[in-house]
N, CA, C and O atoms as a DFTB+ gen file, in Angstrom:
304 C
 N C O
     1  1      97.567     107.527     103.520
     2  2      97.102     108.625     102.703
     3  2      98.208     109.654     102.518
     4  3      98.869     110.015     103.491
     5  1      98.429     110.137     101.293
     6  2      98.974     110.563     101.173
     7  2      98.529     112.841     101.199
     8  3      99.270     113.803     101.402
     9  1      97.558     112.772     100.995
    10  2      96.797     114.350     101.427
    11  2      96.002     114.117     102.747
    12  3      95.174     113.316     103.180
    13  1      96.655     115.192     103.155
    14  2      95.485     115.172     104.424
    15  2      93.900     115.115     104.510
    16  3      93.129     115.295     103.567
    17  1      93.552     114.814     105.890
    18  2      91.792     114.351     104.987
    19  2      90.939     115.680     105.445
    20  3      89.803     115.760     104.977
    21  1      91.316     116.565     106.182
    22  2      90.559     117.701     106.182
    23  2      90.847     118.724     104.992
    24  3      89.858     119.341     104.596
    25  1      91.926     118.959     104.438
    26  2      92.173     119.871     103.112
    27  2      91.380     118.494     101.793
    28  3      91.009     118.902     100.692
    29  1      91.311     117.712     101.983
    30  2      90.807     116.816     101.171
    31  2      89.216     117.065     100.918
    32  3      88.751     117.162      99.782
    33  1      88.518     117.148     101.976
    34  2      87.065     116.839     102.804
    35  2      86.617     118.063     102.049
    36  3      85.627     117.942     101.328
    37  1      87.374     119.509     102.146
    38  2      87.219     120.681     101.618
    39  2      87.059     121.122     100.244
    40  3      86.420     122.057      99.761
    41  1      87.918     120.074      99.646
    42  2      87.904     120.587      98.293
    43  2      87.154     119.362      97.671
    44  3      87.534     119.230      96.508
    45  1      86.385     118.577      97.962
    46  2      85.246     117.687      97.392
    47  2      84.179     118.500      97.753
    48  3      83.621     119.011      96.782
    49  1      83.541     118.892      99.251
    50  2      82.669     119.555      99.219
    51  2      82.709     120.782      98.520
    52  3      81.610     121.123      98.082
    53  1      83.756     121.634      98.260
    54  2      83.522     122.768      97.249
    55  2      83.418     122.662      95.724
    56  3      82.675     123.389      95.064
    57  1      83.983     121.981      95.352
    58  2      83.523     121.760      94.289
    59  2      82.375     120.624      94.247
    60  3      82.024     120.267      93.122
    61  1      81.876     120.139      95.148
    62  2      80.381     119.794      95.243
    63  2      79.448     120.271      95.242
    64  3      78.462     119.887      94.613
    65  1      79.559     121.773      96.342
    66  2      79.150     122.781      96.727
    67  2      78.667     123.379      95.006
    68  3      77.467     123.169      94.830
    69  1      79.289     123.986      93.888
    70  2      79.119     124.522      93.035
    71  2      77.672     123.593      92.294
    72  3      76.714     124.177      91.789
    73  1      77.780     122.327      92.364
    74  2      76.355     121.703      91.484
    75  2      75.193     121.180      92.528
    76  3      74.010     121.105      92.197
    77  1      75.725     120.800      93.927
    78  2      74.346     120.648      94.689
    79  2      74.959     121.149      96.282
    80  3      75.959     120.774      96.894
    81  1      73.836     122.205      96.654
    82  2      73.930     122.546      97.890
    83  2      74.039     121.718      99.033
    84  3      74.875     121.965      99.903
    85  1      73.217     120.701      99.107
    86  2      72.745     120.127     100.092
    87  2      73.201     118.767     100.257
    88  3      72.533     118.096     101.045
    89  1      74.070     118.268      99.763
    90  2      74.500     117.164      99.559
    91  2      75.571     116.390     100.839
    92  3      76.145     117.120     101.647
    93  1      75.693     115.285     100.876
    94  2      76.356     114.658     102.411
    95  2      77.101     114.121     102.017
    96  3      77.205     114.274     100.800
    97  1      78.116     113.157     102.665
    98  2      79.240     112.098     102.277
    99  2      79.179     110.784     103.663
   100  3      79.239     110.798     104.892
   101  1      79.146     110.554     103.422
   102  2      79.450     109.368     104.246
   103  2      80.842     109.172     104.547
   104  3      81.633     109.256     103.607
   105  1      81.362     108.873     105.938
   106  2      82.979     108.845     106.093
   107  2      83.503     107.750     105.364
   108  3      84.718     107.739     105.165
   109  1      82.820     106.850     104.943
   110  2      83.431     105.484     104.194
   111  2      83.819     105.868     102.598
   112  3      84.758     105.473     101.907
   113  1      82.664     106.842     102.278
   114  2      81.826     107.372     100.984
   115  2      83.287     108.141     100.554
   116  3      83.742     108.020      99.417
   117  1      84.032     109.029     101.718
   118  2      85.009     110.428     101.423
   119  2      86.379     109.378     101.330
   120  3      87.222     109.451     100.436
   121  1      86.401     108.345     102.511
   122  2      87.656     107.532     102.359
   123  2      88.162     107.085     101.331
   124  3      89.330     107.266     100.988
   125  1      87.003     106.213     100.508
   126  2      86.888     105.459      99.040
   127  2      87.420     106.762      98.154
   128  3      88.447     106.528      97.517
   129  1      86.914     107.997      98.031
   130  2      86.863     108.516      97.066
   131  2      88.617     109.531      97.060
   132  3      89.262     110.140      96.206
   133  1      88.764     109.249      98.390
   134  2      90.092     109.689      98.329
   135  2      91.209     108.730      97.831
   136  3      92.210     108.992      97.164
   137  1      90.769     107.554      98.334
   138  2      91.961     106.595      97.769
   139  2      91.936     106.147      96.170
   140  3      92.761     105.550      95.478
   141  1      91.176     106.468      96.008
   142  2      90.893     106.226      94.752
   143  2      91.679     107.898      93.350
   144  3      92.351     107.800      92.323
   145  1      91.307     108.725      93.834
   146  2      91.599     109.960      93.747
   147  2      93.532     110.017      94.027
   148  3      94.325     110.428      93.179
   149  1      93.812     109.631      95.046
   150  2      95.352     109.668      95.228
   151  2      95.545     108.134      94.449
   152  3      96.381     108.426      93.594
   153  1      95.327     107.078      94.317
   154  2      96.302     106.250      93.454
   155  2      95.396     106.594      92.032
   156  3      95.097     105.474      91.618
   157  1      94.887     107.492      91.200
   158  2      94.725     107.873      90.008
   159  2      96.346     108.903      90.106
   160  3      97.268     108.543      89.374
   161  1      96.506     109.863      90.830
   162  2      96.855     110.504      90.893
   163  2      98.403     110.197      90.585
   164  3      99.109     110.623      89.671
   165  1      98.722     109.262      91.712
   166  2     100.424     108.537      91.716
   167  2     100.585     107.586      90.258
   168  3     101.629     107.312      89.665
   169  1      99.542     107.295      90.004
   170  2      99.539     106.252      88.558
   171  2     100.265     107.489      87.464
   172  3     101.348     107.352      86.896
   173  1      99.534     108.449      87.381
   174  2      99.708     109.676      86.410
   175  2     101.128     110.201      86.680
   176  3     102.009     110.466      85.863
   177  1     101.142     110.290      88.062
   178  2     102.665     110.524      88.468
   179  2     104.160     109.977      87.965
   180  3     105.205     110.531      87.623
   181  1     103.681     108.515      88.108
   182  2     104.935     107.450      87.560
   183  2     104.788     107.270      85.864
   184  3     105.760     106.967      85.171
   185  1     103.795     107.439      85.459
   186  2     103.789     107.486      83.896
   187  2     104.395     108.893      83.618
   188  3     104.984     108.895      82.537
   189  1     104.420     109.699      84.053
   190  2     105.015     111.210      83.755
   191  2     106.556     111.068      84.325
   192  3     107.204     111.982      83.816
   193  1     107.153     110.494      84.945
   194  2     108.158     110.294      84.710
   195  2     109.176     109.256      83.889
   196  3     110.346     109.436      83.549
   197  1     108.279     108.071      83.690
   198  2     108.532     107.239      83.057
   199  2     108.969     108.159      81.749
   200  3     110.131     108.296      81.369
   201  1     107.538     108.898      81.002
   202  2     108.035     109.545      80.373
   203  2     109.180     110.103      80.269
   204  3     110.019     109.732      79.448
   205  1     109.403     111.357      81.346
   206  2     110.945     111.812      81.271
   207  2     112.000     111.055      81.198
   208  3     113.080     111.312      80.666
   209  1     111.557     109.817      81.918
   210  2     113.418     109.062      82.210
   211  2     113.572     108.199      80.483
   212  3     114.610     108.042      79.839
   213  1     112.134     107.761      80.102
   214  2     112.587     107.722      78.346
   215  2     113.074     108.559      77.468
   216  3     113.643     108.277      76.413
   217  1     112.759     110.001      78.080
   218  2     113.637     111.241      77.205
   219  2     114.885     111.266      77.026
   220  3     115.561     111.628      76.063
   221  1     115.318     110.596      78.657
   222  2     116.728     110.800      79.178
   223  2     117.013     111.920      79.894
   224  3     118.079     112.518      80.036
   225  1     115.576     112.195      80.467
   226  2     115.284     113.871      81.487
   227  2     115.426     113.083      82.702
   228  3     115.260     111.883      82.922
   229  1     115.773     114.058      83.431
   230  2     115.208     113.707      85.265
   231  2     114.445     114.216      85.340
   232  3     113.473     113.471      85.469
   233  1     114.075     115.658      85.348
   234  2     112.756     116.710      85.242
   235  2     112.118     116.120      84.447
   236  3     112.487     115.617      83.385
   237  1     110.883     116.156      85.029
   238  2     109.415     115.886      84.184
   239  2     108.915     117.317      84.174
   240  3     108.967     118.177      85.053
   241  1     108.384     117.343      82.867
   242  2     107.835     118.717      82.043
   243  2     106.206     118.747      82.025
   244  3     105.594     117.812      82.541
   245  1     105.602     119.697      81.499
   246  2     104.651     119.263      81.215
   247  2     104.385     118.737      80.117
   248  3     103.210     118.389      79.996
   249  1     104.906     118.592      79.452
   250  2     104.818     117.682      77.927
   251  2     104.904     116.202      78.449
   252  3     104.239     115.341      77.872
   253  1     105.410     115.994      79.130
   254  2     105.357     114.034      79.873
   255  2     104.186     114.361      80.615
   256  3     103.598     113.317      80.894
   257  1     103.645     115.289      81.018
   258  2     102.040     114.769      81.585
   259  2     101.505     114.543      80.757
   260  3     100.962     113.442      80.662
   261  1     101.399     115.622      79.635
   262  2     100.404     115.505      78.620
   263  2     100.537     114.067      77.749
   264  3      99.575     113.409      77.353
   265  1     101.797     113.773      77.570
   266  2     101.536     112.169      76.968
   267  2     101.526     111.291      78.347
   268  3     101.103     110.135      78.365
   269  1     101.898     111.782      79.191
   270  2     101.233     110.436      80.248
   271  2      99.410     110.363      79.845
   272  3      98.861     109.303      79.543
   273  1      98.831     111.423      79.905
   274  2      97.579     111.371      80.371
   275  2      96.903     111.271      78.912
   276  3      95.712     111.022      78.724
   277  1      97.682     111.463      78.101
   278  2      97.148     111.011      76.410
   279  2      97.615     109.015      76.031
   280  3      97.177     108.284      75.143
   281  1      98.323     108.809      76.804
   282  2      98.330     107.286      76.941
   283  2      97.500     106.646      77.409
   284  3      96.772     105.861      76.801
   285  1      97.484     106.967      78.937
   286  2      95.978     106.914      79.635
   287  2      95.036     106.772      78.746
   288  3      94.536     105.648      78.698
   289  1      94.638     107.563      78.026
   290  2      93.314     107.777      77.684
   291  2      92.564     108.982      77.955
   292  3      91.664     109.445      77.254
   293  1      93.016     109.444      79.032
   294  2      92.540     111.003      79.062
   295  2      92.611     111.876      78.176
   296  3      93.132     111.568      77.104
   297  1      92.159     113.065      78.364
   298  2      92.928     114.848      77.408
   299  2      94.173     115.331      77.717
   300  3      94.501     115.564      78.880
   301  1      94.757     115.469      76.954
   302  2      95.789     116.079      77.390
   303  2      95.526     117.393      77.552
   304  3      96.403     118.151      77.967
């Protein structure tokens, strides 16, 4: 893993926290959703530089996220 799993644990339940109070995770339930969460994350990562190194940048900008994540399929 690449984030720790207590700053992790925190910011799922808070922004969980905002639509249901009462809600649980299962330790298998938080594991899955982290690994899943960090390789979305590194995927977006290497397409955003890919981007740059096609510019002929070393720095990645935010303009290579935004077409990383408009390739994807996401919003930019």
């Amino acid at each position: 893993m690449l984030l720790g799993k207590a700053p992790f644990q925190r910011l799922v339940r808070e922004v969980c926290s905002n639509m249901h109070n009462d809600l649980k995770f299962q330790s298998t339930g938080m594991l899955a959703l982290q690994e899943a969460a960090e390789a979305f994350l590194v995927g977006v990562l290497e397409d955003t530089n890919m981007c740059a190194a096609l510019a002929g940048r070393i720095t990645v900008t935010v303009q290579d996220m935004r077409l990383a994540r408009r390739i994807r399929g996401g919003r930019a």
